[in-house]
VEXDREN-2710 file (C-alpha; in Angstrom, 1 decimal):
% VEXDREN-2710
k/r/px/py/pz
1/UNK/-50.3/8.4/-171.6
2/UNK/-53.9/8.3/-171.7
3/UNK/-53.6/4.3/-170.8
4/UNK/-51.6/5.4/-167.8
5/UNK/-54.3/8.4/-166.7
6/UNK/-57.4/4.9/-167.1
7/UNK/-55.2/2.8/-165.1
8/UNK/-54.3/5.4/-162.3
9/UNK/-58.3/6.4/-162.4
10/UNK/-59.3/2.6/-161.7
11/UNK/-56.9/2.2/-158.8
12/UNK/-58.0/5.4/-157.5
13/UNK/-61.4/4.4/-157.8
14/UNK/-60.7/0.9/-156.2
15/UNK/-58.8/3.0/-153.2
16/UNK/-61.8/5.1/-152.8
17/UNK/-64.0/2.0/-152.4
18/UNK/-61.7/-0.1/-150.2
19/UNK/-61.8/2.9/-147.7
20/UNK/-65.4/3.1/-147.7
21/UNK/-65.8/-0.8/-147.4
22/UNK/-63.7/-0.6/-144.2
23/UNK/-65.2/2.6/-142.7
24/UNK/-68.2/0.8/-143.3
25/UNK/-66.7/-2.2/-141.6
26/UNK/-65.6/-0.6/-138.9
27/UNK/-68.9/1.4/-138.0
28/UNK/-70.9/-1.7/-138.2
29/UNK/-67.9/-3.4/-135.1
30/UNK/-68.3/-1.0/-133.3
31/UNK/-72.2/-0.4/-133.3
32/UNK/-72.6/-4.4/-132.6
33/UNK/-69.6/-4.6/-129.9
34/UNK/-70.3/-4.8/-126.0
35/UNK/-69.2/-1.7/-124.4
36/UNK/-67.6/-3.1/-120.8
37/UNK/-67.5/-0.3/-118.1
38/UNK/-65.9/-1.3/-114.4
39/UNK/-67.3/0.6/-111.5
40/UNK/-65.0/0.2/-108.5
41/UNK/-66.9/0.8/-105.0
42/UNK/-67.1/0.5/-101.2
43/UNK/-68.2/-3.1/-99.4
44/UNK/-71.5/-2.3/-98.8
45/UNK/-73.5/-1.1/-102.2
46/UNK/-72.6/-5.3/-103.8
47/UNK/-76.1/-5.9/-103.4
48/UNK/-77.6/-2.3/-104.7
49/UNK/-75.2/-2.2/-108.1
50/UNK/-76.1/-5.8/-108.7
51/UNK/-79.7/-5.0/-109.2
52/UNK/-78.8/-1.4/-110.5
53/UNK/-76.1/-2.8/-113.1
54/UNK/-79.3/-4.9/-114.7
55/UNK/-81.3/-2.2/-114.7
56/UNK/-79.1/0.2/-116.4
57/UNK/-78.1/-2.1/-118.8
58/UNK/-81.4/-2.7/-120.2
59/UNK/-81.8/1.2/-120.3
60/UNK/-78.7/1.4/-121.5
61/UNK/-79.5/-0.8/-125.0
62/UNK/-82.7/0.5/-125.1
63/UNK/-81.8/4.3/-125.8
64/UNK/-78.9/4.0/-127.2
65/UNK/-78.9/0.6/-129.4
66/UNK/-75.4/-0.7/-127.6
67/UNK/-75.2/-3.1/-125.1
68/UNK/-73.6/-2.4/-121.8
69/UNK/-71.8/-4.9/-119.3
70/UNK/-70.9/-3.4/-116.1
71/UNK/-68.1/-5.4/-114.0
72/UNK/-67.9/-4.4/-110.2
73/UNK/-65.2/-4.4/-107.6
74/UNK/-65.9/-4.2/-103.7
75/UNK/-63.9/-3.7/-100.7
76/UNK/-62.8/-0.8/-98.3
77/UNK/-63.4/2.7/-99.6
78/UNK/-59.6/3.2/-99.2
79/UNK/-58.1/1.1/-100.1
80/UNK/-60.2/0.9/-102.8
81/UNK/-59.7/4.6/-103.5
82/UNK/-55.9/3.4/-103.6
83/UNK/-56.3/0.5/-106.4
84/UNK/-57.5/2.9/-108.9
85/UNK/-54.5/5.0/-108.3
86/UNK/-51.9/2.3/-108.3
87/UNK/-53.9/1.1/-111.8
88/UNK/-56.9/-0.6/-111.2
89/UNK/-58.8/-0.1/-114.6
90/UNK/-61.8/2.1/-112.9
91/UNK/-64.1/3.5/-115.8
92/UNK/-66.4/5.0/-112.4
93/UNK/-66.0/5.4/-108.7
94/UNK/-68.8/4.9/-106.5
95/UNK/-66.6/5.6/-102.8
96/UNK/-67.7/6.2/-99.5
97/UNK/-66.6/9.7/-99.0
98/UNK/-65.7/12.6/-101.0
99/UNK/-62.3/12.6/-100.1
100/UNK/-61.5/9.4/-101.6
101/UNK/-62.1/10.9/-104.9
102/UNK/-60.2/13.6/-104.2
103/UNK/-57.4/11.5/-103.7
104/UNK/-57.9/10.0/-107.3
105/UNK/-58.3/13.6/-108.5
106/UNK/-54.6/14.7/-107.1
107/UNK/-53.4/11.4/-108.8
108/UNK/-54.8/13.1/-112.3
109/UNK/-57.0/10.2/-112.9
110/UNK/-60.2/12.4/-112.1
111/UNK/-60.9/16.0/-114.2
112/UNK/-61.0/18.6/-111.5
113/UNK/-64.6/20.0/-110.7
114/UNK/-66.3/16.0/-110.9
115/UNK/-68.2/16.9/-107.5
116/UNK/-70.5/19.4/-109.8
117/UNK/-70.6/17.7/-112.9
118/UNK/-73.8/15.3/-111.1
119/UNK/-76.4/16.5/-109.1
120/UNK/-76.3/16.9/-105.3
121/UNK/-72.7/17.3/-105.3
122/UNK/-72.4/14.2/-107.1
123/UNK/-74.2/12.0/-104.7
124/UNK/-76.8/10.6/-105.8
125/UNK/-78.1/8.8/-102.5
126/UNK/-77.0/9.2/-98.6
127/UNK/-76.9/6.9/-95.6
128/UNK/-75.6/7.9/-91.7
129/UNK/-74.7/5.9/-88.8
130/UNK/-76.8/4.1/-86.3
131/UNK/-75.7/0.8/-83.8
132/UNK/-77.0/-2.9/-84.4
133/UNK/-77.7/-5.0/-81.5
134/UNK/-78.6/-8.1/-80.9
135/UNK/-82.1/-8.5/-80.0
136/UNK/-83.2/-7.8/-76.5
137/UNK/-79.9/-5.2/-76.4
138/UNK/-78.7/-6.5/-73.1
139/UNK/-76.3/-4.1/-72.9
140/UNK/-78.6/-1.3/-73.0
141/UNK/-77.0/0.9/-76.0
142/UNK/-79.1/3.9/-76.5
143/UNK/-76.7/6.7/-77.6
144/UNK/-73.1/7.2/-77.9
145/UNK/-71.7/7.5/-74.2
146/UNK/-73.0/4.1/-73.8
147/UNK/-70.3/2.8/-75.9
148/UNK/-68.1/3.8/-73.6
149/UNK/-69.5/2.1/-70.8
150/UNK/-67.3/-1.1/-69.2
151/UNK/-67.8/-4.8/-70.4
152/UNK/-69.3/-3.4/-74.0
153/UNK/-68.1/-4.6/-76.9
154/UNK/-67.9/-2.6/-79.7
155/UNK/-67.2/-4.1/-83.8
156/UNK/-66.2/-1.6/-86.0
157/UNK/-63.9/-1.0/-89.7
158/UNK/-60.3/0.6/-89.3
159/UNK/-61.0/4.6/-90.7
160/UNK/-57.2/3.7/-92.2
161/UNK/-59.0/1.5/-94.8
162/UNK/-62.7/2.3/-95.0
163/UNK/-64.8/5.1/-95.8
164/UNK/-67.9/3.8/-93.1
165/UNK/-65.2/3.7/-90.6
166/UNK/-64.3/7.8/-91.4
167/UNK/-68.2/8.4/-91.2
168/UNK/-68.1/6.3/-87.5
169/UNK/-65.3/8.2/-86.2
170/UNK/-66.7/11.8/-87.2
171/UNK/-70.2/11.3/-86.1
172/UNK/-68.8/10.1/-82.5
173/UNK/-66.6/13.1/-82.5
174/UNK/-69.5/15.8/-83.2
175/UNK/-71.2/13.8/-80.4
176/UNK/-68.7/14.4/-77.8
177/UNK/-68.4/17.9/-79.4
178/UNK/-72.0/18.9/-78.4
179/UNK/-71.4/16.9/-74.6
180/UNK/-68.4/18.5/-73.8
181/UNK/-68.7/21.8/-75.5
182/UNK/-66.0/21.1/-77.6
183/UNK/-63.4/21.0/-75.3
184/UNK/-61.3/19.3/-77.6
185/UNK/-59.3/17.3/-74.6
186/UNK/-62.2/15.9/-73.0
187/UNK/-63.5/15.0/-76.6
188/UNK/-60.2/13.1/-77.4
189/UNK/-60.5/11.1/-73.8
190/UNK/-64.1/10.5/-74.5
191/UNK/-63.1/8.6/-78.0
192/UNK/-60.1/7.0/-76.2
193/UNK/-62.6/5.2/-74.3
194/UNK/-65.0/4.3/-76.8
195/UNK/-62.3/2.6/-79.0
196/UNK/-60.8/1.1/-76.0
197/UNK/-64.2/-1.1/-76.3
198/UNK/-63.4/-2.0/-79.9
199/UNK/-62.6/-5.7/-79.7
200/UNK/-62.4/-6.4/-83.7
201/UNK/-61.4/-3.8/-86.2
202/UNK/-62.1/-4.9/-89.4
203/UNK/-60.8/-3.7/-93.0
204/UNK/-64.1/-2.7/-94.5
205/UNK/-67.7/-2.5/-93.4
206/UNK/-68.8/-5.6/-94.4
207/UNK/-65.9/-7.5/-93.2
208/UNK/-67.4/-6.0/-89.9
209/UNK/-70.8/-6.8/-90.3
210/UNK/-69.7/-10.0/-90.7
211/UNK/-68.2/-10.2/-87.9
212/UNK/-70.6/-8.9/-86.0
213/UNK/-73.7/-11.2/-87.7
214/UNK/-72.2/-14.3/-88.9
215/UNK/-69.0/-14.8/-86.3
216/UNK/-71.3/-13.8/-83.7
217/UNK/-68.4/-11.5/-81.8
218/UNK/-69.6/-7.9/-79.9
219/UNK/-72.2/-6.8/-78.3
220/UNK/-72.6/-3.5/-80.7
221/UNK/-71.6/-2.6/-84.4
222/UNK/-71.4/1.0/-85.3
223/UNK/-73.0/0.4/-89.2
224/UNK/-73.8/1.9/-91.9
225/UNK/-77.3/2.4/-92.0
226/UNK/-77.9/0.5/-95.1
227/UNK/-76.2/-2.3/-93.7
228/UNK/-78.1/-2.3/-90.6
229/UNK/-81.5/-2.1/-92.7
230/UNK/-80.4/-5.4/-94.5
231/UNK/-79.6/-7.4/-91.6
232/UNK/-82.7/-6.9/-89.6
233/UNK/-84.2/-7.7/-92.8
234/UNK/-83.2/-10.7/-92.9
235/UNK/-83.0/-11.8/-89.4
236/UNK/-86.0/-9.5/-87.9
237/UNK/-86.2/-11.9/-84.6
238/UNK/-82.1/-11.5/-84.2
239/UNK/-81.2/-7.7/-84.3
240/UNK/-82.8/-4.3/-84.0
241/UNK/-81.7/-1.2/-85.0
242/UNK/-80.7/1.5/-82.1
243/UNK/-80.4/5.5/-83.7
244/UNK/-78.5/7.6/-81.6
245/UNK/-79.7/11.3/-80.5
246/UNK/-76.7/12.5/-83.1
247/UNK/-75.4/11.3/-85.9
248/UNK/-74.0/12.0/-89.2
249/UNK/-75.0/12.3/-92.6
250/UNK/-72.8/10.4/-95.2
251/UNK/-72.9/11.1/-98.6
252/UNK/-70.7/8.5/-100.9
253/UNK/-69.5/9.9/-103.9
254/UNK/-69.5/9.1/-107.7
255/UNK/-67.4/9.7/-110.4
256/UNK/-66.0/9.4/-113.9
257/UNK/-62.8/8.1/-113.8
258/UNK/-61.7/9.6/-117.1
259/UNK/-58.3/9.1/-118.0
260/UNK/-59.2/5.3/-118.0
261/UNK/-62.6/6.4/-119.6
262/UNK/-60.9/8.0/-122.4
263/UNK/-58.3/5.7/-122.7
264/UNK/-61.1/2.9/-122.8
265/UNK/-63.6/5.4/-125.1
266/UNK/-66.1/4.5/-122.3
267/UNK/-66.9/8.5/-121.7
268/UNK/-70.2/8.1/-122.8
269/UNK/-71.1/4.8/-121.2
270/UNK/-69.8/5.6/-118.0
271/UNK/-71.2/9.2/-117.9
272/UNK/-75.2/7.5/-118.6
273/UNK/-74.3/5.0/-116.0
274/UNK/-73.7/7.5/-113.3
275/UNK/-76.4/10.4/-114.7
276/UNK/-78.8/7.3/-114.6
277/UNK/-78.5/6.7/-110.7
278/UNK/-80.5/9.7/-110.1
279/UNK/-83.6/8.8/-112.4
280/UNK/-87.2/7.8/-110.6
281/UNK/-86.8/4.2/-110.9
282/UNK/-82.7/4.2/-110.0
283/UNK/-83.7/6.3/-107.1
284/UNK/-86.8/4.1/-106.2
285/UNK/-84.1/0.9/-106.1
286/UNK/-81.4/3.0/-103.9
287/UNK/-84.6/3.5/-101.3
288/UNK/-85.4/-0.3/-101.7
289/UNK/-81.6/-1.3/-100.5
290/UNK/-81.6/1.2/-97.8
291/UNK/-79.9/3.9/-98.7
292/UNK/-81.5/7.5/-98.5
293/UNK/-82.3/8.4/-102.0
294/UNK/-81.6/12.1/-102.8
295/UNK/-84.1/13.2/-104.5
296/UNK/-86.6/14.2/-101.4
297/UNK/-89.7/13.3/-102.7
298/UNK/-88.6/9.9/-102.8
299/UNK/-87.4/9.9/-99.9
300/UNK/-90.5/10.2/-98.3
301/UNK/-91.7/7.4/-99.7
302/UNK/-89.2/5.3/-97.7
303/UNK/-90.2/7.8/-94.4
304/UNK/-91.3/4.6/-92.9
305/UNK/-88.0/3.1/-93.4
306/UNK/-85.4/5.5/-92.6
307/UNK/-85.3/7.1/-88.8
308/UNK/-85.9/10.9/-90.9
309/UNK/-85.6/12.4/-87.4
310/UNK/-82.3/12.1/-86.1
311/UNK/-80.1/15.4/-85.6
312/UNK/-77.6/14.4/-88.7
313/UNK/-74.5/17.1/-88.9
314/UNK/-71.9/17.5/-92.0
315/UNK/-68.7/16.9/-92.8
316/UNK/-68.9/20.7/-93.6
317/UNK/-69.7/21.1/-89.8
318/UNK/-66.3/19.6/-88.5
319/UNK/-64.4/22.0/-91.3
320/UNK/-64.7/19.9/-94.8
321/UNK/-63.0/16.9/-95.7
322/UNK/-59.3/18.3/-96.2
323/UNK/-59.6/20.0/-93.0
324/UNK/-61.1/16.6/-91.4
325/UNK/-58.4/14.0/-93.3
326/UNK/-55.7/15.8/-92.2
327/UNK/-56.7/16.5/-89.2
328/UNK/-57.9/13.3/-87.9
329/UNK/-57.3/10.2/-90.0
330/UNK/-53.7/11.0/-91.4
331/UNK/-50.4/8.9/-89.7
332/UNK/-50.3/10.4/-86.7
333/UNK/-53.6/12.2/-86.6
334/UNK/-56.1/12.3/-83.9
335/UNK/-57.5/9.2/-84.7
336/UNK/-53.7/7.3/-84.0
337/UNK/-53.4/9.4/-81.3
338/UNK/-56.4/8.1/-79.4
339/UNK/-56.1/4.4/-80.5
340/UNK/-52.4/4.1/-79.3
341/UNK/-51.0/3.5/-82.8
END
């Protein structure tokens, strides 16, 4: 009996010890392994998360001893918005518009309440909507009516597809709003005419710019700002940057895409990676790539930069983004209606 009770002690013993060899084991994996997050955004930010990804992940190592590799995914805010949901393996979103989200929300990818769990409803820098020309600006393009003007051509995304495009659209409406006293008939003939100028409609914004700065095609895109910063950036004797009397402020939205971020036990990852964007230096680098950083006082360091003076409304203006979706940009919405579709 008592030989029985020794051996049943030593492979207790041996038990104990194998479980705390692999706990051990498995602490030391897991605190050496590469944590892999996937941010799926809209066309325009490539260049910004590129130098933001390297940023963060040198922060990321630094404070909490793992390493970090963030893989990115461009293309139409949209459609994009539509990936996730059909299973694209977002740990964040980084969209275009607030709606878009929402979208991913209904689809119960996204915990309800995600526009307060970051600052500034959970956008952590802003842009709005001005016109590149080409140098010179033959046409004459100073504000919106003159896209409506005969012989101008006009290059700008499909709002079925792209977020900028939603943003283009809107701020034209509020425009027409405040001409015609929002006589909602005269606004609707008004846009009818302004897309009856679009000669290319592209899927995404920079499918557009591209079109409008490599391909060489229009005489006008309606841009993101951002996007219109970079090109005269980098071809400062080619294009200039028109801001109309109104426009629109656009605020992209982020998020934690957390049934994949549980799933993928990326919660904490993906959370610093998104909390980070509104730091000094992130929101120094959003500034540098031309977006409008949201914390103001940064801002005004870029004053020279961004055009601080245009009359910008809200989304909140033209009745929120439901209200605005449904009204405009579903099949067989305002938006169809005007462009013949």
């Amino acid at each position: 009996m008592k030989k029985k009770k020794r051996v049943a002690a030593i492979f207790m013993i041996f038990g104990m010890s194998f479980v705390l060899i692999s706990c051990g084991k498995n602490f030391n994996q897991d605190a050496t392994d590469k944590v892999t997050i996937t941010n799926v955004s809209y066309d325009p930010t490539r260049e910004f998360y590129v130098a933001y990804n390297e940023l963060f992940e040198k922060y990321y190592l630094d404070t909490s001893g793992y390493e970090v590799e963030v893989v990115q995914s461009h293309g139409g805010s949209g459609s994009q918005a539509r990936s996730v949901i059909e299973g694209a393996g977002a740990d964040v979103v980084t969209l275009a518009l607030a709606h878009d989200i929402t979208l991913i929300e209904n689809a119960r990818l996204v915990q309800s309440g995600w526009n307060n769990e970051f600052e500034s409803n959970s956008s952590p820098y802003t842009s709005t909507i001005v016109f590149l020309v080409r140098k010179g600006n033959e046409k004459g393009i100073q504000d919106w009516d003159d896209l409506t003007k005969e012989g101008v051509s006009i290059i700008t995304p499909d709002p079925k597809s792209s977020g900028g495009a939603c943003w283009n659209f809107l701020a034209g409406w509020y425009y027409a709003g405040q001409q015609f006293n929002d006589n909602e008939q005269q606004m609707k003939d008004f846009m009818s005419k302004l897309y009856s100028n679009v000669t290319v409609m592209d899927s995404g914004a920079r499918g557009a710019t591209t079109t409008f700065v490599e391909n060489g095609q229009g005489d006008v895109l309606i841009a993101w700002e951002n996007e219109a910063i970079m090109t005269v950036e980098e071809y400062p004797d080619q294009y200039e940057i028109i801001s109309p009397s109104i426009s629109i402020l656009a605020e992209p939205s982020v998020a934690i895409v957390d049934e994949n971020a549980d799933k993928n036990k990326t919660q904490a990852a993906a959370k610093a990676y998104l909390e980070y964007l509104y730091s000094y230096d992130a929101q120094k680098m959003i500034g540098e790539y031309g977006y409008r950083p949201s914390n103001h006082t940064v801002l005004q360091e870029f004053s020279n930069k961004f055009d601080l003076n245009i009359k910008l409304c809200t989304v909140d203006d033209l009745g929120g983004w439901d209200h605005v979706y449904e009204k405009f940009f579903i099949d067989g919405g305002i938006f169809d209606e005007i462009y013949g579709n």
